[in-house]
C-alpha positions as a Python dict, from the first residue, in 0.01 Angstrom:
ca = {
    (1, 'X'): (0, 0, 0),
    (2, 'X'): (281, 1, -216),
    (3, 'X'): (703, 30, -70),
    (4, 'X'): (938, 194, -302),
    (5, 'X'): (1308, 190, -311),
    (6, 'X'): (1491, 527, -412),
    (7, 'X'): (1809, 614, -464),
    (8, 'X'): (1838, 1040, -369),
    (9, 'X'): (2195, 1175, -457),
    (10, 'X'): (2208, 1453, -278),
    (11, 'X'): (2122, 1544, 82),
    (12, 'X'): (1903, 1874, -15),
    (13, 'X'): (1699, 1599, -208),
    (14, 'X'): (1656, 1403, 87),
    (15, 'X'): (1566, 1641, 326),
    (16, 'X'): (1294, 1778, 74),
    (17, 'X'): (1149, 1405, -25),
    (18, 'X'): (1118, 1379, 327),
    (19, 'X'): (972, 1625, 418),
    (20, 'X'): (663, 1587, 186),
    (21, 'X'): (621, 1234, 317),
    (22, 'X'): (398, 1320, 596),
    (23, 'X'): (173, 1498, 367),
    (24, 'X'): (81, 1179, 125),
    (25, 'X'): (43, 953, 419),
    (26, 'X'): (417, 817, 403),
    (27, 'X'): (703, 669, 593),
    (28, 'X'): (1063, 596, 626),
    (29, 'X'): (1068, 223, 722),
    (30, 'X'): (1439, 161, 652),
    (31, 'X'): (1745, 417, 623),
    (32, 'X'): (2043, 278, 477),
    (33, 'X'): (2360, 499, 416),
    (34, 'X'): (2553, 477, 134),
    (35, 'X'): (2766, 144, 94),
    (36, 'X'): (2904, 213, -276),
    (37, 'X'): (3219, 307, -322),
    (38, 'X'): (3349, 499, -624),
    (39, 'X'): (3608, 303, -810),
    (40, 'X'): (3836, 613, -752),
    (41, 'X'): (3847, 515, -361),
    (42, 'X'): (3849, 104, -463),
    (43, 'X'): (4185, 181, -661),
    (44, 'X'): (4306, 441, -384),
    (45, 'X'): (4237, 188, -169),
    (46, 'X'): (4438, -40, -366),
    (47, 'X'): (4733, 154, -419),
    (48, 'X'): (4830, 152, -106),
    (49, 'X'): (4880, -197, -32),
    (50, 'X'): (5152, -416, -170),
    (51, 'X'): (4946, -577, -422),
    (52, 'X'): (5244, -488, -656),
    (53, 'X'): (5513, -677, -466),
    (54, 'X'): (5329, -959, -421),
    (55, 'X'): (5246, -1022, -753),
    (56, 'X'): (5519, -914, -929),
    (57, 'X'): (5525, -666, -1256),
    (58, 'X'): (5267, -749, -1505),
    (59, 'X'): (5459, -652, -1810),
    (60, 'X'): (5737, -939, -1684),
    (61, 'X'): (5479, -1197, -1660),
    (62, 'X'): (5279, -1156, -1973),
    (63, 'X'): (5684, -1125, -2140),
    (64, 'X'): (5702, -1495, -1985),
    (65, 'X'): (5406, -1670, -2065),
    (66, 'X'): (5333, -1530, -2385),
    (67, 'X'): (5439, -1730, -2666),
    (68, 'X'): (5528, -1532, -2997),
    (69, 'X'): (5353, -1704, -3329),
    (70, 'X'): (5403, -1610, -3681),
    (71, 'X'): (5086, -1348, -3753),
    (72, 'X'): (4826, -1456, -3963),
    (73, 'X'): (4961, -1394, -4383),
    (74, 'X'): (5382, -1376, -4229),
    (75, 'X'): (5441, -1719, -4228),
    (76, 'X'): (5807, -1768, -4283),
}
């Protein structure tokens, strides 16, 4: 006996894996939806909190802790 894990995209995909299951003797033992999240909704997500305010504009801080050097060859 052998388990498998698969990953089906689309729910017409499903419907048709599962359906040929009976005929080659298989099973569903465990359904799990889908718990990824596209990084479109993560950053959605993210927008609307206050992330922003809390921390403070990123452009300011990397102005503040960078520290300027002569560039490799422009020594003064």
């Amino acid at each position: 006996m052998s388990q498998l894990l698969i990953e089906i995209d689309s729910p017409e995909d499903e419907a048709i894996l599962l359906s040929l299951l009976p005929k080659l003797n298989g099973r569903v033992l465990e359904k799990k939806g889908s718990t990824r999240r596209s990084l479109k909704d993560a950053l959605d997500d993210l927008a609307k909190t206050d992330i922003a305010e809390k921390y403070g504009d990123p452009s300011e801080w990397q102005r503040e802790i960078r520290e300027d050097r002569p560039l490799p060859g422009r020594e003064k």
